[in-house]
BAZADO-328034 format. One line per 5 residues: number of its first residue (from 1); for each residue x, y, z of C-alpha. Coordinates in Angstrom, 1 decimal. Layout:
BEGIN
NUM = X:Y:Z | ...
END
This chain:
BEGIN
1 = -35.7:40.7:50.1 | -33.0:38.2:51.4 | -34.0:36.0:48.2 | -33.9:38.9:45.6 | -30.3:39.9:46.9
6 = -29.0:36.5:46.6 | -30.0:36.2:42.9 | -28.1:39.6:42.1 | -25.1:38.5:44.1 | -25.4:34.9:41.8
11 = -26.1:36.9:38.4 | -23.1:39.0:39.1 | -21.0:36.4:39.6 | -22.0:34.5:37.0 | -21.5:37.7:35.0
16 = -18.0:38.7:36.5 | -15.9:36.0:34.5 | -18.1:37.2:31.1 | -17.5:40.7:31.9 | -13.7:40.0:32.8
21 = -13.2:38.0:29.3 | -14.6:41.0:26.9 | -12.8:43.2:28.5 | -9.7:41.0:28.2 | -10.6:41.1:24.3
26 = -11.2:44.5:23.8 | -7.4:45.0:25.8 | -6.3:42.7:23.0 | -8.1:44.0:20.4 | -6.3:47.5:21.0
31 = -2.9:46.2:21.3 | -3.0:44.5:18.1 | -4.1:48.2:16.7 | -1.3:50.1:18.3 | 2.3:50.3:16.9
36 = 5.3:48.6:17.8 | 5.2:44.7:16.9 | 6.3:43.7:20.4 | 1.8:45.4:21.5 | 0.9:43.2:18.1
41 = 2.0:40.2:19.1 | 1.1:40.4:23.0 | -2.4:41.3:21.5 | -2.4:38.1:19.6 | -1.6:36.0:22.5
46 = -4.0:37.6:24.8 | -7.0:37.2:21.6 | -6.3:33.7:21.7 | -7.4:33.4:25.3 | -10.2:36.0:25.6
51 = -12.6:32.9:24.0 | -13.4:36.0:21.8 | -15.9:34.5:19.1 | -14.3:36.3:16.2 | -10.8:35.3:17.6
56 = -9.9:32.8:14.9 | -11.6:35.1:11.9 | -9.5:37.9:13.0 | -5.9:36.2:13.9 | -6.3:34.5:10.6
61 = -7.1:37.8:8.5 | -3.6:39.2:10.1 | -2.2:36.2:8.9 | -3.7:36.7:5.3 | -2.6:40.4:5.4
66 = -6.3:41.2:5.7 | -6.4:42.9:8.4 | -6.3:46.8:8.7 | -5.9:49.3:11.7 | -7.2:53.6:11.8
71 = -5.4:55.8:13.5 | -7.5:55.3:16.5 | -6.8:51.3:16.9 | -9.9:50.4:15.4 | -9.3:47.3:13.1
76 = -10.9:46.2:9.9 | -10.7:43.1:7.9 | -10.5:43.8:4.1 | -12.9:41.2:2.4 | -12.9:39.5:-1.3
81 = -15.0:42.3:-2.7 | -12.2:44.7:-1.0 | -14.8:46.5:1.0 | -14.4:46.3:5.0 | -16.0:45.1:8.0
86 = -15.3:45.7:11.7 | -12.6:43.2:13.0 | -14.7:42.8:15.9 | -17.9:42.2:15.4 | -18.6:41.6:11.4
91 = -20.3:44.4:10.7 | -20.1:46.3:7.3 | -18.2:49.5:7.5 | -17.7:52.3:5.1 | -14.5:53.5:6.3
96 = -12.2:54.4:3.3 | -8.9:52.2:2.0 | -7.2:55.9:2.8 | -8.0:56.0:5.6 | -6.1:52.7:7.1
101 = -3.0:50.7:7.0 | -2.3:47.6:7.4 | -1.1:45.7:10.0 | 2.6:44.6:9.4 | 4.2:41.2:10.5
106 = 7.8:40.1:12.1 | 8.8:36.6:12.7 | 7.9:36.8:15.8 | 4.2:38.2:15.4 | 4.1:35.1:13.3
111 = 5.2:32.7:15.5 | 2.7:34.0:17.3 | -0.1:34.0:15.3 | 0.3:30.0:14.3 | 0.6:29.6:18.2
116 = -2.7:31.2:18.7 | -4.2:29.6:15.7 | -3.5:26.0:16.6 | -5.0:26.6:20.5 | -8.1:28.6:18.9
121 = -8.4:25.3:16.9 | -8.2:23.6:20.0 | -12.5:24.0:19.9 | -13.0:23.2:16.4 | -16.1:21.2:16.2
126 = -14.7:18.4:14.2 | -12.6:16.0:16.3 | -9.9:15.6:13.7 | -9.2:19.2:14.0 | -9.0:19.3:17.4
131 = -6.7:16.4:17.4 | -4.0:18.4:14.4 | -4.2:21.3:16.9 | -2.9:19.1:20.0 | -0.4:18.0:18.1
136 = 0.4:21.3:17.0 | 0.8:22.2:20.3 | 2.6:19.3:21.2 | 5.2:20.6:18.7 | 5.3:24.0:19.4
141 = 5.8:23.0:22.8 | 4.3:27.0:23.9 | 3.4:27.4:27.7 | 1.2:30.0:26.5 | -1.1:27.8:24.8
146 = -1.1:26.0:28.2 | -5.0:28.0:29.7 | -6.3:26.9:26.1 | -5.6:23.2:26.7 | -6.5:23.4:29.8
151 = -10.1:24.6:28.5 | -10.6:22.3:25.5 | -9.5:19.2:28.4 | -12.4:20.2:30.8 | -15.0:20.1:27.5
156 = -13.4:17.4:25.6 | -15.5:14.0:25.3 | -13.3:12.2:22.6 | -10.9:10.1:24.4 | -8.4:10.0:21.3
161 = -8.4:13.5:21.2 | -8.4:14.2:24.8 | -5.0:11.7:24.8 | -3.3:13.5:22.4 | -4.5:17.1:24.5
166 = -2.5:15.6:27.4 | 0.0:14.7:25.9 | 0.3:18.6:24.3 | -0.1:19.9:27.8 | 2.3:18.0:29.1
171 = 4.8:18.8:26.4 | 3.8:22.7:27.3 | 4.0:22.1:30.8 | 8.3:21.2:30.9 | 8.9:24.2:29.0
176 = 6.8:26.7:31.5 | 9.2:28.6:34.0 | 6.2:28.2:36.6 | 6.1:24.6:36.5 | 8.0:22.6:39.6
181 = 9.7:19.3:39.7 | 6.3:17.6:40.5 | 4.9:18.9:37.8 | 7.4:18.2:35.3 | 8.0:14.6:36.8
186 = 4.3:14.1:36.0 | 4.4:15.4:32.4 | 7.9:13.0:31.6 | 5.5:10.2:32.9 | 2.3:11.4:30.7
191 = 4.8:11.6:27.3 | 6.3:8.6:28.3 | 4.1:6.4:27.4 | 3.3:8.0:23.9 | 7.3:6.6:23.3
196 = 8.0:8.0:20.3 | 11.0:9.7:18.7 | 9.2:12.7:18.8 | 8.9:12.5:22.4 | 12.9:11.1:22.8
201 = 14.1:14.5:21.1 | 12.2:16.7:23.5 | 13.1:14.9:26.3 | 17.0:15.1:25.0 | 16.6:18.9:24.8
206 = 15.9:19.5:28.6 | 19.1:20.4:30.9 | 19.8:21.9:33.6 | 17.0:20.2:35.5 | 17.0:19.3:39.0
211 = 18.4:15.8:39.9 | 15.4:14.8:40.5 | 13.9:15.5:37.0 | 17.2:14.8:35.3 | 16.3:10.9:36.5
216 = 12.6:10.6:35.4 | 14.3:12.1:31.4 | 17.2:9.8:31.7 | 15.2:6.3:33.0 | 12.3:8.0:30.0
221 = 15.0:8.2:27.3 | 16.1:4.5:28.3 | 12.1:3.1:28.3 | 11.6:4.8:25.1 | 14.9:3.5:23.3
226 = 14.1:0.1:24.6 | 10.6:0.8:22.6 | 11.7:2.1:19.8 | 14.6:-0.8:19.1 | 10.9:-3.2:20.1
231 = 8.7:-1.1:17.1 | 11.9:-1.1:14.6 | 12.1:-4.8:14.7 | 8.4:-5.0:14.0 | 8.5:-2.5:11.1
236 = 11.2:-4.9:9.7 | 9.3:-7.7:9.9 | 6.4:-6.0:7.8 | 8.6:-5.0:5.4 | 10.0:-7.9:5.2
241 = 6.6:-9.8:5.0 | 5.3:-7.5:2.0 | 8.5:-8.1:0.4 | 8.0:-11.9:1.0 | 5.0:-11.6:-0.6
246 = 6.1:-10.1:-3.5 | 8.3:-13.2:-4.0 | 5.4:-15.3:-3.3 | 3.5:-13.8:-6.0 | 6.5:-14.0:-8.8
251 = 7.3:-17.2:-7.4 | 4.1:-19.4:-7.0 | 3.6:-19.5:-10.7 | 7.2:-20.9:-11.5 | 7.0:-23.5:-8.3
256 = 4.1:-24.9:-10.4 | 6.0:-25.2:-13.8 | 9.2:-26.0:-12.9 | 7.7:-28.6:-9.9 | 5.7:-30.7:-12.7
261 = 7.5:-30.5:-15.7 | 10.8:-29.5:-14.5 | 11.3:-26.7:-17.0 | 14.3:-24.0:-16.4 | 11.6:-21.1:-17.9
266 = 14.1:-18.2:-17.8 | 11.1:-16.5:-19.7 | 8.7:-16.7:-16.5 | 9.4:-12.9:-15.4 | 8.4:-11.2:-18.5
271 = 4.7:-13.1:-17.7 | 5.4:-10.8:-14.6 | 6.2:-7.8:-16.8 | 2.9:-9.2:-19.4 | 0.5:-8.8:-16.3
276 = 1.8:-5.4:-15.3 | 1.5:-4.0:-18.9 | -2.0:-5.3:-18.9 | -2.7:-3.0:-15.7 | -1.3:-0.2:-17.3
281 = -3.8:-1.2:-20.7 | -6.9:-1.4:-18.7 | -6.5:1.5:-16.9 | -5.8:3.5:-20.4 | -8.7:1.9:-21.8
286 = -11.1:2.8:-18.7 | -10.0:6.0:-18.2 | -11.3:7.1:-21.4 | -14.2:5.0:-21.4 | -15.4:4.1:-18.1
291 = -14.4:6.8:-15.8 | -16.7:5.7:-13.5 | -15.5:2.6:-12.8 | -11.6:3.9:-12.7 | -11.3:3.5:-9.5
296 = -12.1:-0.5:-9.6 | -9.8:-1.1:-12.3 | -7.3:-3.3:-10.8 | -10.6:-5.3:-10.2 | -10.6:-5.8:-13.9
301 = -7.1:-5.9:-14.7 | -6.4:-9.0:-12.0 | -8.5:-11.7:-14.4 | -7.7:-10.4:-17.6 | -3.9:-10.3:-16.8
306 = -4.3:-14.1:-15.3 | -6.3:-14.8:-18.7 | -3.7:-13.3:-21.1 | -0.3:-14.0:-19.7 | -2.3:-17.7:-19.2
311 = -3.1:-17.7:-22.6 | 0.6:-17.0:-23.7 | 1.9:-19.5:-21.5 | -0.2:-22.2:-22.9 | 0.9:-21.3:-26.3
316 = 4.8:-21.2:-25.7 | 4.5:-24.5:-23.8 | 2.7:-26.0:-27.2 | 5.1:-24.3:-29.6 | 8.6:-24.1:-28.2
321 = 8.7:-26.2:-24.4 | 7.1:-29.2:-25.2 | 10.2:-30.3:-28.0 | 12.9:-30.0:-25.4 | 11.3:-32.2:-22.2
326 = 13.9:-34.1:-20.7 | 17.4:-31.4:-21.5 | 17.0:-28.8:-18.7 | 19.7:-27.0:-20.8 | 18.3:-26.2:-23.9
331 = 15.0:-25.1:-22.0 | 17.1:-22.6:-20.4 | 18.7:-21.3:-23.4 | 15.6:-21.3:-25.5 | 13.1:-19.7:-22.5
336 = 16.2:-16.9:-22.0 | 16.1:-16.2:-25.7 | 12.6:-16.3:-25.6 | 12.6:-13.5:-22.8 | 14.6:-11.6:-24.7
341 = 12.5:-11.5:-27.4 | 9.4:-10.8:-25.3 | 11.0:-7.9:-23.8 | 11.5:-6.5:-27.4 | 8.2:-7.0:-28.8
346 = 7.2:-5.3:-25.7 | 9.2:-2.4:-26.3 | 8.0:-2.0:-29.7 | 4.6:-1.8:-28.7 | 4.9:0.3:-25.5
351 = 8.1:1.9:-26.2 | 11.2:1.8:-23.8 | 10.7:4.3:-20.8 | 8.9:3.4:-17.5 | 4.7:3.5:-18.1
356 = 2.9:5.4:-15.1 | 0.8:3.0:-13.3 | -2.0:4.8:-11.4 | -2.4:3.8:-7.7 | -6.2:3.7:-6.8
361 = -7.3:6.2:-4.0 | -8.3:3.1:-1.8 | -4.6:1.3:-1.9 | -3.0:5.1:-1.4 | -1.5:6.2:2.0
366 = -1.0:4.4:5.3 | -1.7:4.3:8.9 | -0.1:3.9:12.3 | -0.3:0.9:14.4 | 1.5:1.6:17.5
371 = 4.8:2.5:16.5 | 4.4:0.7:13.1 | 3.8:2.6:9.6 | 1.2:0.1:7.5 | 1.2:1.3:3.7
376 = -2.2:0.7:2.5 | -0.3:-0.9:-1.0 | 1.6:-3.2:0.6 | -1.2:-4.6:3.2 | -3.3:-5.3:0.5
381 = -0.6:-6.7:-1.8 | 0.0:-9.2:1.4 | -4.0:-9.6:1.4 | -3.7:-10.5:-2.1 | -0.8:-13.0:-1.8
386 = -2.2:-14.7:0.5 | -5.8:-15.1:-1.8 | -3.5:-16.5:-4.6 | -2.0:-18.8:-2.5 | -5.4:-20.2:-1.1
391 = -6.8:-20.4:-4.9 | -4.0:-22.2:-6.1 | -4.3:-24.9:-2.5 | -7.5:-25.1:-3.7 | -6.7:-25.5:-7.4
396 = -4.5:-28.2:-6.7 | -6.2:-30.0:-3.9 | -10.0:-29.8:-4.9 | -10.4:-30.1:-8.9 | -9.5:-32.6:-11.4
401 = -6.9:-30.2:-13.2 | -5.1:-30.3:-9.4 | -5.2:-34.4:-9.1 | -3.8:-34.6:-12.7 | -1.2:-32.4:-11.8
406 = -0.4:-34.1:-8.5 | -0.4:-37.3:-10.3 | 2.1:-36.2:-13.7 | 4.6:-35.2:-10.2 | 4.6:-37.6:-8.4
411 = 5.3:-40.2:-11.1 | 4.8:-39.0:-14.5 | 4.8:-42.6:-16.2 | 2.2:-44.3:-13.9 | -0.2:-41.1:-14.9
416 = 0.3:-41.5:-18.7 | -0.5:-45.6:-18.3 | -3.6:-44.4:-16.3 | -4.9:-42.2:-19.0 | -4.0:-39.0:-18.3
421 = -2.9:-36.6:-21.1 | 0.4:-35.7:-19.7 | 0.6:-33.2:-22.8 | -1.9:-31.2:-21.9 | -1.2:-31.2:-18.3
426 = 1.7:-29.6:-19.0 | 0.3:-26.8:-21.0 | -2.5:-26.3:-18.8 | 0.0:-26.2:-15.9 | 2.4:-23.5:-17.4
431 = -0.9:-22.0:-18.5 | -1.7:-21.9:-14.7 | 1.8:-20.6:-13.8 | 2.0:-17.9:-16.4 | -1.0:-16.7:-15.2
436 = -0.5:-16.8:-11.4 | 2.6:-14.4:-13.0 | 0.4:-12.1:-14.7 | -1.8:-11.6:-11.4 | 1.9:-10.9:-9.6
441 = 2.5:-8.1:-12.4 | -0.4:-6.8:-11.6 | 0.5:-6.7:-7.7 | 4.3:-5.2:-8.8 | 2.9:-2.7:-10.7
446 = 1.2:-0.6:-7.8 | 4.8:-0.8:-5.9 | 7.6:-1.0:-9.1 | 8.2:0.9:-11.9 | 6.1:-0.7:-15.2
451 = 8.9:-1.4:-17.6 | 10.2:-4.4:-20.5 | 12.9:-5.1:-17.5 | 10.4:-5.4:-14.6 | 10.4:-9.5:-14.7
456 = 14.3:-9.4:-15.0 | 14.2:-8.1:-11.5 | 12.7:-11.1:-10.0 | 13.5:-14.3:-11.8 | 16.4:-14.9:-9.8
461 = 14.7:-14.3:-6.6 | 11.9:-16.4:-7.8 | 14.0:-19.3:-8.7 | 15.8:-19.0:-5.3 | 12.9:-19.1:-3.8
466 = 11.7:-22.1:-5.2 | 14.9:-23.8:-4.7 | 15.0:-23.1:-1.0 | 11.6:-24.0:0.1 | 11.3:-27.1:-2.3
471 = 10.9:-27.5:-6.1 | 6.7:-27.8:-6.5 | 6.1:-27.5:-3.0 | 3.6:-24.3:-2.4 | 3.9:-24.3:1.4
476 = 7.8:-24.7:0.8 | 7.6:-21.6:-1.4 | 5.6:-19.6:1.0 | 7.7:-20.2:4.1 | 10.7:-19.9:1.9
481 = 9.5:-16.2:0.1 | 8.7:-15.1:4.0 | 12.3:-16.3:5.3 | 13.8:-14.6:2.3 | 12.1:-11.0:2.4
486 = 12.4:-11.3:5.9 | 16.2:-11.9:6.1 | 16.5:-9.6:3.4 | 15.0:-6.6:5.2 | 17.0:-7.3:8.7
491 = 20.1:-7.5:6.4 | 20.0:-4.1:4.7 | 20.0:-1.5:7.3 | 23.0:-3.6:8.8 | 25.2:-4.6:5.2
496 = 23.0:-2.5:2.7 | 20.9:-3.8:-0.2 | 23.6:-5.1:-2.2 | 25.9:-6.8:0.4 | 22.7:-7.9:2.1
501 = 21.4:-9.6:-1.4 | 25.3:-11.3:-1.4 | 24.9:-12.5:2.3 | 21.5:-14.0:1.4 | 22.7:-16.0:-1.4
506 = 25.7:-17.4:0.4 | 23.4:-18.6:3.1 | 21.0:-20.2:0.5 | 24.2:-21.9:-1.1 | 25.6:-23.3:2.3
511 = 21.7:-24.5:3.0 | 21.3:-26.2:-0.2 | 24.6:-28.1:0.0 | 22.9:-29.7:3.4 | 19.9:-29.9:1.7
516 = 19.6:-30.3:-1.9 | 16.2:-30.4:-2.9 | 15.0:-27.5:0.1 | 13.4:-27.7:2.8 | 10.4:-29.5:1.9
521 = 10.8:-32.1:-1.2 | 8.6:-33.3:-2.9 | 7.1:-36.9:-2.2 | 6.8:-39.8:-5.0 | 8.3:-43.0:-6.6
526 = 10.0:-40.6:-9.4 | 11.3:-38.2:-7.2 | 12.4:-40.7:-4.9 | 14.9:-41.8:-8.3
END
């Protein structure tokens, strides 16, 4: 007898917290049918924390202006095929549309109701879910939601998500009048170490603490600044390394060039603008005939860009360069008027406004690291610099075309008496710079607009670039792109972009005037004279 009493007494407890919830829901369910929106919105909190299974189906039909109350509280949710079912358990109904109304909303109820929806979400099955809900929460900043998280914490098994519930909870916890300084000390130490400015403003927005509480914000605030000033410094230093590679890219190609044959080519950015108005042709030509592949067109437009801006080089070095060798000012004047001509053949053919440039799904939006913003366009754009610059190392260093060319540098004469044609290494290499130039308009078009006037924006950046890591020198031209875009970025938030472009270019004057040929010249009898 002893045994059978003793599993009563443990079904009825087991049964008592069951029993307790349903009723809680039914309490809730009633005062969200009564009148008065102050009963709506206390039976929307109390919904939320019944753990009601229809809790979500129901708050969100109120928020849809679904649901529908008789005159004896009952509710209904009106569905698609504007027939009804019972709020609280599903079931078809055949009450009448005369015979309810439906249940009205303040901004209060409201407030509510998104409240109640992000804890309810709080034991969505899909982690990512649960994770927008904490940080809901952590927004929202609602003591009420504070049982729910507590909940969703004992079941959670994703640590990420479990993190982020903490840290909502904690944010909950300082704004609860039944918290004490313990508490509250505990939850400034929990947000602390999530450090961002998120966290600073909700810190900032709690007075009239205790002294004791009013230290662990203040000695936060000051931890988190320090952080903050620590992850600002980094994201400069990103965006200066994409924009260094951005240099790199319109730069490498005129290193080449104007390191071996010493040409001024003032016509070297429209093979920039060439390469980015081959991106926008390929991906006109695949979307209406290979759709499928749309997505991998920038896989197609890289060689063909390297191939025809290549092409074009080779043929302006054979028609126009190779009759002015030796008078660095008439190769300016002629490549400048060359440009100019470019830029209006281009606009014949594509017209004069900016060309939309699709950005593939795989290069679009970004991604926190610590306190750093990564944009998947520029990572890859620094991914793709730096596979250019190893290509061309291993052009130069590895294949016959690279020991001619290293040869016509260092001492042009010697390489003509050994039998090298010096002619044609100098078409092939502007061949090879235009089309490392086409690959870099390729690059600029997923981050710039796509227009005749897109290589005028970098020529003078790529020549300064040159200049200041060493005329021909790659790794000169690489540390020197880096330093600029770098410099550059640190510059702007302090001078702007304009006075910070100015500031630069004094610099690089004052450096050259120590050092006129950059930082790393170029070894060889003929340079050496």
């Amino acid at each position: 007898m002893s045994r059978i009493l003793a599993a009563v007494l443990l079904i009825v407890l087991a049964l008592a917290p069951v029993s307790a919830r349903a009723q809680q829901a039914d309490e809730a369910l009633a005062a969200m049918g009564a009148p008065g929106f102050d009963s709506l919105r206390r039976g929307v909190e109390q919904l939320a924390l019944s753990g009601h299974p229809r809790a979500a189906a129901i708050i969100g039909a109120l928020q849809n202006g679904r649901l529908f109350a008789r005159a004896d509280r009952a509710l209904f949710i009106k569905t698609d095929a504007d027939d009804f079912v019972e709020a609280a358990t599903g079931a078809p109904s055949d009450v009448q549309a005369g015979a309810v109304k439906p249940v009205r909303l303040n901004n209060s109820v409201r407030g509510a109701i998104d409240a109640a929806l992000g804890s309810l979400r709080l034991f969505a099955p899909d982690a990512a879910t649960r994770a927008l809900a904490a940080e809901a929460v952590f927004k929202s900043r609602d003591p009420a939601a504070l049982p729910a998280l507590e909940r969703a914490l004992a079941g959670e098994k994703d640590s990420a998500v479990k993190r982020r519930m903490e840290q909502a909870r904690a944010a909950a916890l300082l704004f609860s009048a039944e918290a004490n300084d313990a508490d509250r000390i505990a939850a400034i130490a929990e947000l602390r170490t999530r450090g961002d400015m998120d966290v600073r403003g909700l810190l900032a927005t709690l007075t009239a603490q205790s002294p004791a509480v009013a230290d662990a914000i203040g000695s936060a605030i000051v931890a988190i600044d320090r952080s903050l000033q620590l992850w600002s410094v980094a994201q400069s230093v990103f965006y200066g390394l994409s924009l260094g590679s951005v240099l790199l890219l319109a730069a490498a190609g005129l290193a080449i060039t104007f390191g071996v044959m010493g040409v001024i080519n003032m016509a070297h950015g429209e093979m920039v603008m060439i390469g980015a108005y081959v991106t926008f042709v390929v991906q006109q030509f695949m979307k209406v005939h290979t759709p499928g592949l749309y997505q991998a067109n920038l896989l197609f437009a890289i060689p063909l860009a390297f191939l025809v801006a290549g092409a074009i080089g080779v043929a302006i070095e054979r028609s126009l360069i190779r009759w002015l060798y030796g008078r660095p000012l008439e190769t300016l004047l002629a490549t400048w008027g060359l440009s100019l001509v470019l830029q209006q053949a281009v606009r014949s053919l594509f017209g004069a406004n900016n060309r939309d440039v699709d950005t593939p799904s795989w290069m679009s939006g970004s991604s926190d690291l610590g306190g750093i913003v990564l944009t998947w366009n520029r990572v890859y754009i620094i991914v793709f610099a730096v596979l250019v610059l190893a290509a061309l190392m291993a052009v130069l260093r590895f294949t016959s075309l690279g020991l001619r060319m290293r040869a016509v540098t260092q001492n042009r004469r010697m390489a003509a008496a050994m039998g090298i044609r010096t002619p044609w290494i100098d078409a092939l290499t502007f061949g090879l710079g235009s089309g490392v130039a086409g690959m870099a308009g390729v690059a600029l078009s997923q981050i710039d607009n796509v227009s005749p006037n897109l290589g005028q924006s970098y020529i003078i950046d790529s020549f300064m670039v040159v200049v200041f890591g060493g005329v021909g020198n790659l790794w000169g031209t690489t540390l020197g792109a880096l330093t600029l875009g770098i410099v550059n970025k640190f510059l702007e938030p302090v001078a702007g972009a304009v006075l910070g472009k100015i500031v630069v270019l004094v610099l690089l004057i004052m450096f050259i005037q120590r050092r006129p040929r950059g930082m790393f010249p170029l070894k060889g009898r003929a340079v050496e004279a």
